[in-house]
C-alpha positions in Angstrom: -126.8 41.2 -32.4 -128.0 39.1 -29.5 -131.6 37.7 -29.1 -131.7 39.9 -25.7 -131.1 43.1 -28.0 -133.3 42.2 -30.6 -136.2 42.1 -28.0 -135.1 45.2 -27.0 -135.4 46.7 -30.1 -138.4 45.2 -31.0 -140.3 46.8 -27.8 -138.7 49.7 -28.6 -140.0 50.0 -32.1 -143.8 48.5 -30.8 -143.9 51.5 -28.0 -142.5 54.6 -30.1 -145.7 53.2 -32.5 -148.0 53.1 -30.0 -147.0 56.4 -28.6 -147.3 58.0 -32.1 -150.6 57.0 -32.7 -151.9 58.1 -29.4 -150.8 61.6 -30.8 -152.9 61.5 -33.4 -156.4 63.3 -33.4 -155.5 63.7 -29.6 -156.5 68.0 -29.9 -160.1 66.6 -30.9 -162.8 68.2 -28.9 -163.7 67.4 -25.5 -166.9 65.7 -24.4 -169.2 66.8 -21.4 -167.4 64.2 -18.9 -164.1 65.6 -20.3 -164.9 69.2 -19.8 -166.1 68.3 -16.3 -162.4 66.7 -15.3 -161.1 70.3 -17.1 -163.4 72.3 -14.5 -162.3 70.3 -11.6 -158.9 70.3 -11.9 -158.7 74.1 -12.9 -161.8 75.9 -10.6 -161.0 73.8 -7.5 -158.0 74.0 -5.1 -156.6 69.8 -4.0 -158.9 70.1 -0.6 -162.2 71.5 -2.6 -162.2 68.4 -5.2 -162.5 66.1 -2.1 -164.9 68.2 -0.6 -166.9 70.4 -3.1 -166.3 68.4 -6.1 -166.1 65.1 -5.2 -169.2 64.3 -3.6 -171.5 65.7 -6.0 -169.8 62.9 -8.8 -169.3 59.2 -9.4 -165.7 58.7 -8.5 -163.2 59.0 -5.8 -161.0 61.9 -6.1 -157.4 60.4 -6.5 -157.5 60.5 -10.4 -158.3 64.3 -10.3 -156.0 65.0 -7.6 -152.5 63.3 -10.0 -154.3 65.2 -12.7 -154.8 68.6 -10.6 -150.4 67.9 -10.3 -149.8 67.8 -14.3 -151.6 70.8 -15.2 -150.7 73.1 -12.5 -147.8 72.4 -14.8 -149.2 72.0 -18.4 -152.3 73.6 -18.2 -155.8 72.4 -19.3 -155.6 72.1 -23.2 -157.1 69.6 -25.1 -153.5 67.2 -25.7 -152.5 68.2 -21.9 -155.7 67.1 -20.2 -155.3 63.8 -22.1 -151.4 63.2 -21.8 -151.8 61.3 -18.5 -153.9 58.8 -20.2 -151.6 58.0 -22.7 -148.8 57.4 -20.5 -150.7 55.4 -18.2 -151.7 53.3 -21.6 -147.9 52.9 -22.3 -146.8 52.3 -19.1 -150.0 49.5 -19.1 -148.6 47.9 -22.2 -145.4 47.5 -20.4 -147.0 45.8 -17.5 -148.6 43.4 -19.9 -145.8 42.6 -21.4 -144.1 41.7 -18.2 -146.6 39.8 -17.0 -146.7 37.6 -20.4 -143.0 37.0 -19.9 -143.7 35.8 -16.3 -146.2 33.8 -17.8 -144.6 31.7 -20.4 -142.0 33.8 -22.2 -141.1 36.9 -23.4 -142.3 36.4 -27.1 -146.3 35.8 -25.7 -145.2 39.2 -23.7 -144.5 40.9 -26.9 -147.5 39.8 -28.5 -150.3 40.8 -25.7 -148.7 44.2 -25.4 -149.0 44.4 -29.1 -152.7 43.6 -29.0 -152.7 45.4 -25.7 -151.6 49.3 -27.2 -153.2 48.8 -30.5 -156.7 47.8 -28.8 -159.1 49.8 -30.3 -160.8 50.5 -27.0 -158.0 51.5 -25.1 -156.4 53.4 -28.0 -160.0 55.2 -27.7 -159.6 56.0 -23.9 -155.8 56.2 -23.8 -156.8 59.7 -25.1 -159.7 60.1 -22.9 -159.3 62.5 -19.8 -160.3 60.5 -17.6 -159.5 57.6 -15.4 -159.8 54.4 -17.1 -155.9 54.1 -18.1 -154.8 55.1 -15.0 -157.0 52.0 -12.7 -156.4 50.2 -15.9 -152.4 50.5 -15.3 -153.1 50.5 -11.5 -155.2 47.0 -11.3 -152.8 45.5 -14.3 -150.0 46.0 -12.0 -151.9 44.2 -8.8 -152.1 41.2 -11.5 -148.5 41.4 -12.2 -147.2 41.4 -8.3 -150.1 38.5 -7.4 -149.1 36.6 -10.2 -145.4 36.7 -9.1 -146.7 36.2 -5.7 -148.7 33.2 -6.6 -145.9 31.7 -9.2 -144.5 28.6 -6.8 -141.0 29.2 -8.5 -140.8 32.6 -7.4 -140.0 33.2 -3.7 -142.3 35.5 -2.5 -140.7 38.8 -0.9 -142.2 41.4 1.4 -141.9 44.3 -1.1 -144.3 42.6 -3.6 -146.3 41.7 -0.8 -146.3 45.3 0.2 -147.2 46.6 -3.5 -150.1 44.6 -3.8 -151.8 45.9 -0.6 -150.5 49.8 -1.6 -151.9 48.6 -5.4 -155.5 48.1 -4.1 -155.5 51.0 -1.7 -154.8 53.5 -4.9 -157.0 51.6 -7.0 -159.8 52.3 -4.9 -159.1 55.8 -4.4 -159.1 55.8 -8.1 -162.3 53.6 -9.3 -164.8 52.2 -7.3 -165.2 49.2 -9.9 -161.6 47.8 -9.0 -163.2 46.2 -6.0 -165.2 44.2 -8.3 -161.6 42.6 -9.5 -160.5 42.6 -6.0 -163.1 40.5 -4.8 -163.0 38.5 -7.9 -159.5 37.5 -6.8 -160.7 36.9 -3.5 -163.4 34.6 -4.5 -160.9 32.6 -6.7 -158.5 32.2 -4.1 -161.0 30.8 -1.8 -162.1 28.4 -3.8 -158.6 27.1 -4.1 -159.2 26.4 -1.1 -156.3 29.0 0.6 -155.8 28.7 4.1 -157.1 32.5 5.8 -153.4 33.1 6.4 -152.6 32.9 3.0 -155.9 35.3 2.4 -155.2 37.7 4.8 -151.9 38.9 3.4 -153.9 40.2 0.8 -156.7 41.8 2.7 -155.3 45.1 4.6 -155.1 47.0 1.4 -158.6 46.4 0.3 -159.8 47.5 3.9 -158.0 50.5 3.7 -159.2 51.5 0.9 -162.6 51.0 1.5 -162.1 52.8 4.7 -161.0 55.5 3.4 -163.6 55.6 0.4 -166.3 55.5 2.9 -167.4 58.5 4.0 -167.1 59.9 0.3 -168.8 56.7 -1.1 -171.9 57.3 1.4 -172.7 60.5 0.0 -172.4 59.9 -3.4 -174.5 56.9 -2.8 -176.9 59.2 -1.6 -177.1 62.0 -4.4 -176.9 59.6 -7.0 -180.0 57.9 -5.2 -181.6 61.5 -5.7 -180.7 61.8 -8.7 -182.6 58.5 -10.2 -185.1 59.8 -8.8 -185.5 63.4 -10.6 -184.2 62.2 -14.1 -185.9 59.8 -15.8 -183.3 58.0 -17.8 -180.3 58.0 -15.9 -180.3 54.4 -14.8 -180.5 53.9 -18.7 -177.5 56.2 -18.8 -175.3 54.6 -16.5 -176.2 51.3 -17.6 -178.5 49.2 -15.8 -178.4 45.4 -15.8 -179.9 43.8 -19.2 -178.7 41.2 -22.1 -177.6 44.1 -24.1 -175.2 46.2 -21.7 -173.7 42.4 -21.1 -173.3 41.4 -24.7 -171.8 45.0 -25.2 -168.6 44.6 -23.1 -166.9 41.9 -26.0 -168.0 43.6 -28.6 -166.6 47.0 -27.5 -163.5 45.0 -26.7 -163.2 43.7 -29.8 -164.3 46.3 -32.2 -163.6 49.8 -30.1 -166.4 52.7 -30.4 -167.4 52.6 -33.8 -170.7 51.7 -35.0 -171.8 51.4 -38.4 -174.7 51.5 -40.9 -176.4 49.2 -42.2 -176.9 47.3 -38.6 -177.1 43.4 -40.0 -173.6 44.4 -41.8 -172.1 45.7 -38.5 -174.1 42.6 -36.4 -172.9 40.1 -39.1 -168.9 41.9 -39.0 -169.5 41.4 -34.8 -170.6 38.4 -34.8 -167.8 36.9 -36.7 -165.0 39.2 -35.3 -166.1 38.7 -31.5 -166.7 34.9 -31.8 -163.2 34.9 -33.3 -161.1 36.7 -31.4 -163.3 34.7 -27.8 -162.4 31.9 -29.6 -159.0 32.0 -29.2 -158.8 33.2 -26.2 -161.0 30.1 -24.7 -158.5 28.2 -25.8 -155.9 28.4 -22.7 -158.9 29.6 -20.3 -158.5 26.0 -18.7 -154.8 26.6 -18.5 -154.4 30.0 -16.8 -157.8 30.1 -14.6 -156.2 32.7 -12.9 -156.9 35.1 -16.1 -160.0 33.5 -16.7 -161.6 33.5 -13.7 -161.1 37.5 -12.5 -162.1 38.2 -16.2 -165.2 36.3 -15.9 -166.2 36.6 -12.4 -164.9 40.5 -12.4 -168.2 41.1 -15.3 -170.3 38.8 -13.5 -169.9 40.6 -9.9 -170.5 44.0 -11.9 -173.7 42.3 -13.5 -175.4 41.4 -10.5 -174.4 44.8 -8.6 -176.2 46.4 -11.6 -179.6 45.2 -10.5 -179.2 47.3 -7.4 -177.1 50.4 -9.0 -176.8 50.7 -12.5 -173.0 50.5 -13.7 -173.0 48.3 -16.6 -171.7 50.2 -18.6 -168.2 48.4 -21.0 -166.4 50.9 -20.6 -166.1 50.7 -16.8 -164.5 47.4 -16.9 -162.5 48.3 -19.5 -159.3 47.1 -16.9 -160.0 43.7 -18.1 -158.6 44.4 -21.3 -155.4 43.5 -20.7 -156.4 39.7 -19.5 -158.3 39.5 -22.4 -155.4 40.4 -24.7 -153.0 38.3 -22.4 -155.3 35.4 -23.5 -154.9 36.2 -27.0 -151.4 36.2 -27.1 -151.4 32.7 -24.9 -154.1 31.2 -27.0 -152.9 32.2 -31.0 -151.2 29.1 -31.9 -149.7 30.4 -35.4 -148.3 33.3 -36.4 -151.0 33.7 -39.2 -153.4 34.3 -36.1 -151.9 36.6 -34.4 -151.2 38.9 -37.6 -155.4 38.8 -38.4 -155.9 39.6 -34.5 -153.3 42.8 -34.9 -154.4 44.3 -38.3 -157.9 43.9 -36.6 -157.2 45.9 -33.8 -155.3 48.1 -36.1 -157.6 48.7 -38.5 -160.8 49.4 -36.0 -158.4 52.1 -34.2 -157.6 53.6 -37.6 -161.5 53.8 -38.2 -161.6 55.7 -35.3 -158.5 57.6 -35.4 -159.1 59.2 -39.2 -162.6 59.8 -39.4 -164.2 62.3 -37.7 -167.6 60.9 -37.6 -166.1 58.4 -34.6 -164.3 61.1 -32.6 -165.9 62.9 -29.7 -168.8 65.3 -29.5 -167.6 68.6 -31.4 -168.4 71.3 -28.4 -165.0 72.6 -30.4 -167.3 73.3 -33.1 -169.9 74.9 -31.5 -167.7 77.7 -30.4 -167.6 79.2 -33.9 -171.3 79.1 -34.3 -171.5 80.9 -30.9 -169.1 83.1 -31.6 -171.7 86.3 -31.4 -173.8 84.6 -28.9 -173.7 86.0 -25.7 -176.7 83.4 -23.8 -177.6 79.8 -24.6 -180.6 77.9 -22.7 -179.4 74.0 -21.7 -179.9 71.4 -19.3 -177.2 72.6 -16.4 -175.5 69.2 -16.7 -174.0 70.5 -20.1 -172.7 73.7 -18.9 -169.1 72.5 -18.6 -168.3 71.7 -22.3 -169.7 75.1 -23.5 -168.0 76.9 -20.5 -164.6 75.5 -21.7 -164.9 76.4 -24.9 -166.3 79.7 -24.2 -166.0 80.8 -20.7 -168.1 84.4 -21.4 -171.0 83.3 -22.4 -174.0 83.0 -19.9 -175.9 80.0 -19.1 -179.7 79.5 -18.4 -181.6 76.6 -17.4 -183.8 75.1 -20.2 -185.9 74.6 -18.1 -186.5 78.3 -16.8 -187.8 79.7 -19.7 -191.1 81.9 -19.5 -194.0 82.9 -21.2 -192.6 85.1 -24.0 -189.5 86.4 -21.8 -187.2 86.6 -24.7 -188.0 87.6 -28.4 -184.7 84.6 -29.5 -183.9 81.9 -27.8 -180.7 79.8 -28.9 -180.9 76.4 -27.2 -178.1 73.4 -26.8 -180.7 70.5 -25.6 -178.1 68.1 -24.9 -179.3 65.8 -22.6 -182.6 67.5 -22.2 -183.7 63.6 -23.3 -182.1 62.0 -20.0 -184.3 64.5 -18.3 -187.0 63.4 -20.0 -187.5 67.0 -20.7 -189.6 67.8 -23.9 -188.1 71.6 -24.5 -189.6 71.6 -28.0 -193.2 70.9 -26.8 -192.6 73.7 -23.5 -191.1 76.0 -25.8 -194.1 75.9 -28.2 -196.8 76.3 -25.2 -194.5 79.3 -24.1 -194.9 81.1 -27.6 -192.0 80.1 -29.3 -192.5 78.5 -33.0 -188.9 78.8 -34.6 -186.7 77.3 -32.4 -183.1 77.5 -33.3 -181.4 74.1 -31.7 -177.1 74.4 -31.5 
């Protein structure tokens, strides 16, 4: 058997893995953002979630739209919703590997798509309905045809050229943060000092898209400017510019979404883990500034929009992942290293995968204990998660609730906090003393 086949094999073996262990756990309830993709792609037709839909959320409408596609086909279950991620997860991993190949060679390939699928981040949001993977895949691509386009050995040809303009337009239309990795690139390429030629090769696509994002973009601007203004803690929701949101994103990278108790074991178990893993990927920052530099200056540009409209938030750069596992895989020197790094990543996605405690919120669960309920009381923002799991039961606004209207209430307060709406304190002025919270 040749080297060539053994490679072969090898990626074979590593993707059938990773594919199996996105299955796992992947019927898990969804969560509120979840059950609000579900209720756009199944209540609107294409033209109504760019008009109706769109503006009235956080994100251009192209995800949706592919998504609107599959489950005309598949429908809107649980493992279908989420299918789109996981392919767009694989298909990232195989992007990563490319571009390690084009790098060095095929064996650093191997080993940041390794790290890459087994990440316990992005095995978290790989089953996630919405669209991380997909600008994750998307803006991992534009590195792979700017790299080749860069690379002196390669001669550079029209269709690449081509892809990397039609590669910022979708990921645009898909995720407003990918400008923050366009510009990034833009910045770094000006300081090498490119001629505006050279730059402007690059530019079209970017325009377009933010063309085209525009008048959507405006709008949204708008109603989310509303809405900081009527709930109290949103900015804190979506994540507003502070040490802690910063110091967040390598930790998340490094560890996933689980937390645990006590906090100075799961600081000390950070602290060490993080610093490692950063560690070794310093080492070949100098090397491939390319890598380094978008990583870096991709969080900083995000950091310093936050101050003006909170987005710091890990998650949403979660597209960096890849560089950050590219650098792992260039910087491990032994194969002792690169072992620890993997059965780290594997061992924080097992965390999450097996125990429940780390999985989504259950709405799943709280069908059953509405099962003979036929009207909850909630914040109207968490309407969609208890409307997907059961679409016949009617809805009021927490927040509606008079003087002795009802002899039982059942209330879901979920994010009555972000509201900064006390329900327990207006339900007790209103007359009600035992108040059953779902």
């Amino acid at each position: 058997m040749t080297k060539l086949q053994v490679s072969w094999k090898i990626l074979a073996i590593v993707f059938l893995l990773a594919f199996t262990f996105r299955l796992i756990s992947i019927d898990q309830s969804l969560w509120l953002d979840e059950a609000t993709t579900a209720r756009a792609v199944s209540t609107h037709s294409f033209s109504e979630i760019v008009t109706k839909f769109s503006p009235h959320d956080f994100h251009p409408p192209l995800y949706y739209l592919t998504l609107k596609v599959w489950t005309a086909i598949v429908g809107v279950s649980e493992p279908a919703l989420r299918f789109p991620s996981v392919v767009f997860s694989l298909l990232t991993g195989w992007v990563v590997y490319l571009i390690g190949k084009e790098l060095k060679n095929k064996k650093t390939g191997l080993y940041a798509a390794i790290f890459f699928l087994f990440n316990p981040l992005i095995v978290y949001y790989s089953q996630e309905a919405r669209m991380y993977m997909m600008v994750t895949f998307l803006l991992t691509s534009l590195l792979y045809y700017l790299l080749r386009c860069s690379n002196p050995k390669n001669k550079i040809k029209k269709k690449d050229m081509v892809l990397v303009n039609i590669l910022m337009v979708l990921s645009m239309l898909t995720f407003y943060g990918s400008a923050f990795f366009i510009l990034a690139f833009y910045i770094f390429t000006w300081r090498k000092k490119a001629t505006f030629q050279q730059v402007s090769v690059y530019l079209p696509g970017f325009i377009i898209g933010l063309l085209l994002v525009e008048p959507l973009l405006t709008v949204q601007l708008l109603n989310a400017q509303e809405t900081l203004k009527i709930v109290p803690n949103w900015a804190s929701v979506l994540g507003k510019a502070n040490l802690k949101n910063l110091l967040l994103i390598p930790v998340k990278f490094s560890m996933g979404r689980i937390t645990f108790e006590p906090k100075p074991l799961y600081y000390t178990v950070a602290f060490f883990w993080v610093g490692f893993l950063f560690y070794v990927a310093a080492r070949k920052a100098r090397q491939y500034k390319f890598l380094s530099t978008l990583f870096v200056l991709s969080i900083f540009l995000g950091f310093l929009f936050s101050f003006f409209r909170p987005l710091l938030q890990y998650f949403r750069f979660i597209y960096l992942v890849p560089i950050f596992c590219l650098l792992l895989a260039l910087g491990s020197q032994t194969k002792a290293q690169r072992v620890r790094i993997l059965l780290g990543f594997f061992f924080f996605s097992c965390v999450y995968l097996f125990n429940p405690a780390f999985h989504r919120e259950d709405w799943k669960g709280l069908r059953t204990s509405l099962t003979m309920v036929s009207k909850v009381y909630s914040v109207p923002t968490a309407n969609d998660p208890i409307l997907y799991y059961k679409h016949d039961i009617e809805i009021k606004d927490i927040r509606s609730i008079t003087q002795g209207s009802e002899d039982s209430l059942i209330i879901v307060p979920y994010a009555a906090e972000i509201y900064g709406f006390d329900y327990v304190k207006a339900l007790k002025t209103k007359g009600y003393f035992r108040i059953q919270v779902m």
